[in-house]
N, C-alpha and C positions, 0 to 999 in steps of 0.2 A: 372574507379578506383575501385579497390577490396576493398569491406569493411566488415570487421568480428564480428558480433555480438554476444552477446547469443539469445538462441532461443528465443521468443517471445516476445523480447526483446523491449521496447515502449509502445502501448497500454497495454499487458499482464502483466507488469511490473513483469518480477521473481525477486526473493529476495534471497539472503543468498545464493549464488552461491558460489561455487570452482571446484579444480581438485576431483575427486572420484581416489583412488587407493590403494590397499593394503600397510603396514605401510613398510614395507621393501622395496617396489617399489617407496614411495612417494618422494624421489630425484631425482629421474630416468624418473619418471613420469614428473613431472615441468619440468625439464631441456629440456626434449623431446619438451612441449606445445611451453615452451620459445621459441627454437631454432624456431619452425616451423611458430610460428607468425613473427618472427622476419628472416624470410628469405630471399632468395634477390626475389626483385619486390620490386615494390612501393603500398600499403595499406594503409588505415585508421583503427585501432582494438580500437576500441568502445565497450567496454563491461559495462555493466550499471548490476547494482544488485549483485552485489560479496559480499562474507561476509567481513567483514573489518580485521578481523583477518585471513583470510583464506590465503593458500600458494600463490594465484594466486594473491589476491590482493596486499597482502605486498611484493613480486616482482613486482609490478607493481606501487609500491607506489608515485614515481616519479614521474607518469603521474596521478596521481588521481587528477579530476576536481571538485567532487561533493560529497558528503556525504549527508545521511540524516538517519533518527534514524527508527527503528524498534519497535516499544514499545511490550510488552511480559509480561507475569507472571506465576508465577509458581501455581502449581495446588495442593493444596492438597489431601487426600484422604477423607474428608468429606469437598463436597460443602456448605456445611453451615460455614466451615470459614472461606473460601474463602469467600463469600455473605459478612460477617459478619466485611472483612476488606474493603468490597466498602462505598463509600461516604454518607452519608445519606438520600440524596435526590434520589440517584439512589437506595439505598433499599427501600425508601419509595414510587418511583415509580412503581418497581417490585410489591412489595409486594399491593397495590390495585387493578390495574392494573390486576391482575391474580388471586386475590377477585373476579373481577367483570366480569373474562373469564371464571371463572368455573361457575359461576351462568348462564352466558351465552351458556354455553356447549362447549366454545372453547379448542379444544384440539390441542396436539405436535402428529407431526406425521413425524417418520422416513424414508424418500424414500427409496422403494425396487427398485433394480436394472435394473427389467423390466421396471419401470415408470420414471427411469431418463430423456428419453428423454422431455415427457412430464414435469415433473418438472424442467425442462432447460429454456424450453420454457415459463412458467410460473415464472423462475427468471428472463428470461428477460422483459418482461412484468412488473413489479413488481418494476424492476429496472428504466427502462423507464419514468416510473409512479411517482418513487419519486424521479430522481436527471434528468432526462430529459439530457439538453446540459450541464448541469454542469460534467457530465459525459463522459468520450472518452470507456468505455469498451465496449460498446456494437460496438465501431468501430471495434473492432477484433474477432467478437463474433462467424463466423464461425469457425475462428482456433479454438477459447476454447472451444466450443460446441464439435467438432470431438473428443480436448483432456480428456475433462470431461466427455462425452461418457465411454471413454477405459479405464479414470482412475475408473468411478464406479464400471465398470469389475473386477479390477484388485482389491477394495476395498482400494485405496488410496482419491475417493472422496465421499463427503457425503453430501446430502441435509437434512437438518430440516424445516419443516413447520407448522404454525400455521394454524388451519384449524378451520373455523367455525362453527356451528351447522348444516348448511345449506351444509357443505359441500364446500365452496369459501374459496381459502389459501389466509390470511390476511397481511403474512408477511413469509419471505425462506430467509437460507441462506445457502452457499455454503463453509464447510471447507475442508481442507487439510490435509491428515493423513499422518504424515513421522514418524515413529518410535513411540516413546511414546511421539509425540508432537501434538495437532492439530492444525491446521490455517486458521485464520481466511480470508476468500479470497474475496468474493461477497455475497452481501442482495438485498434484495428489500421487499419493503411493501405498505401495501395501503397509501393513505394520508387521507382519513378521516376521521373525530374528533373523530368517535366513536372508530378507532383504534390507537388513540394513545397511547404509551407505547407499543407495540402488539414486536416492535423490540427489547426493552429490556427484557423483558417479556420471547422473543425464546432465547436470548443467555442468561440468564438467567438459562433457561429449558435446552438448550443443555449443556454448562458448567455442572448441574449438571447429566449429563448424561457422559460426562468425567470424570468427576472426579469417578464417577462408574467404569469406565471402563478402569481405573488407567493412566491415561494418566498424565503426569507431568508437562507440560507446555500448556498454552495456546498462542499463536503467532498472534498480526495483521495485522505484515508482516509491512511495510515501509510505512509513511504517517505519519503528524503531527495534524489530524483530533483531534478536540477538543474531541468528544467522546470515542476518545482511551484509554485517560485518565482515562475513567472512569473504564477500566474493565483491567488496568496493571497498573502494579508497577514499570518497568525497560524498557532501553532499548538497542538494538543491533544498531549496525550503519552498514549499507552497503554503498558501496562507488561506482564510475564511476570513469571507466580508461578509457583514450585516448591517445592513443599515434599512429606516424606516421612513416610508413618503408620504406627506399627509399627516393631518392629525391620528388619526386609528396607528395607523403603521408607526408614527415616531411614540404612541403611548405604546405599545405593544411589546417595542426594542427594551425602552426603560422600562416597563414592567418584568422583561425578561431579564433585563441584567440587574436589577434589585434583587430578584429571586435567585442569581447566581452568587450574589455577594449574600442572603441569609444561608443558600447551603453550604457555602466554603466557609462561613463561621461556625455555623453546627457542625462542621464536621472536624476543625481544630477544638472545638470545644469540647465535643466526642473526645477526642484524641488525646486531651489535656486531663480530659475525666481519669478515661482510662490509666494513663502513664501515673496520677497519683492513687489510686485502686492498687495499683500492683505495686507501690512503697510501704504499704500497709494500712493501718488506721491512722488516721488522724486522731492526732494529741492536743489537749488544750493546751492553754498557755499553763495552765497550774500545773497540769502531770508534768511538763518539762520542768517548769522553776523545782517542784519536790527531787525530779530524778537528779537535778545539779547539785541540788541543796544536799541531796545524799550522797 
């Protein structure tokens, strides 16, 4: 069975997907994509990360399975007001925290493009180190490694690292340049006590190296990570279409979402199980009418 994804589509998870096409071709364009997913055979077109408002998704709006929010904010052109509208527990982490790294001699340090490889390597590591199996990125990590490679080439990717006096990077992360937006993609940092803060600390440091560098938004890309919150204001929605061509591909859709509607029953009915388990035993009708009746 033919199934059409976008590219890295799973582990990589891409975000804010559409058609690319000049503005006079953008009809011509769709209608082309449409016709050619939608051809005869039988297929599964599963595409995950589309922007929500984009052509491809809202044609496609009928078969959307899945949403989830992109959090974002905009950048102004002095990072200090931006700083100045975060939480105050996250200023007041930033702000000791990089007190006690410059006493220390910890510096931000930019990757040049010969040492990406090496700082790849060292975000994986990094990674590894602080989200272990809570984590699935490192499952696809030769793809991203070859495409992070060609994007540093090409200056669409960028490593920031915090490095310490001795020279050991404490904490790196990996954003994404498209236009005048950066994004936010992969971190990793040490775990121990003496480095913590060391992650807010570098986006931090890097934000205000954007905002330098006039970039207009900041992106963390899809995920509802409680720390999102802390460094955006808004969010985009990206959405999951799925739909089925052909006879094979349209049984295949409804078999799959029959099976998602038996597990979301089994598992409120789990749920219902449990919640009266922990009320106690269940009483007949007779043990209550006696216990009235006394």
């Amino acid at each position: 069975m033919e199934r059409v994804r976008c590219v890295g589509q799973g582990t990589l998870a891409p975000d804010h997907l559409d058609l690319i096409a000049q503005s006079d071709h953008a009809t011509e364009v769709l209608d082309l994509v449409l016709r050619w997913l939608q051809r005869p055979g039988s297929r599964v077109v599963d595409l995950d990360g589309l922007a929500a408002t984009g052509a491809l998704a809202q044609s496609l709006s009928s078969h959307e399975i899945a949403r989830m929010a992109a959090p974002w904010t905009k950048l102004p052109a002095d990072s200090a007001e931006y700083l100045a509208a975060r939480a105050g527990q996250v200023r007041s982490t930033i702000s000791r925290t990089r007190k006690r790294f410059v006493r220390e001699g910890v510096y931000l340090r930019r990757v040049p493009t010969d040492d990406m490889p090496s700082a790849l390597d060292r975000l994986a590591e990094l990674h590894d180190s602080r989200w272990s199996e809570e984590s699935s990125f490192l499952d696809g990590w030769k793809r991203f490694r070859a495409a992070a490679v060609a994007g540093a080439a090409s200056e669409s990717v960028i490593i920031h690292e915090l490095v310490s006096a001795e020279g050991d990077v404490i904490a790196t992360e990996l954003d994404l340049l498209c236009g005048n937006s950066l994004a936010f993609y992969q971190a990793g940092r040490r775990t121990e006590r003496e480095w913590r803060g060391s992650g807010s600390v570098l986006r931090a440091d890097i934000l205000q190296w954007a905002c330098s560098q006039g970039f207009a938004e900041y992106d963390l890309l899809r995920g509802d990570e409680s720390y999102k919150a802390d460094w955006s204001d808004t969010k985009r929605q990206v959405v999951r279409c799925r739909m089925g061509v052909g006879p094979r591909g349209v049984s295949l859709i409804q078999a799959a979402r029959a099976q998602h509607i038996l597990r979301v029953g089994a598992t409120r009915c789990e749920a219902m199980a449990k919640e009266l388990i922990s009320r106690g035993p269940l009483k007949s009708r007779h043990e209550v009418h006696s216990e009235q009746s006394d």
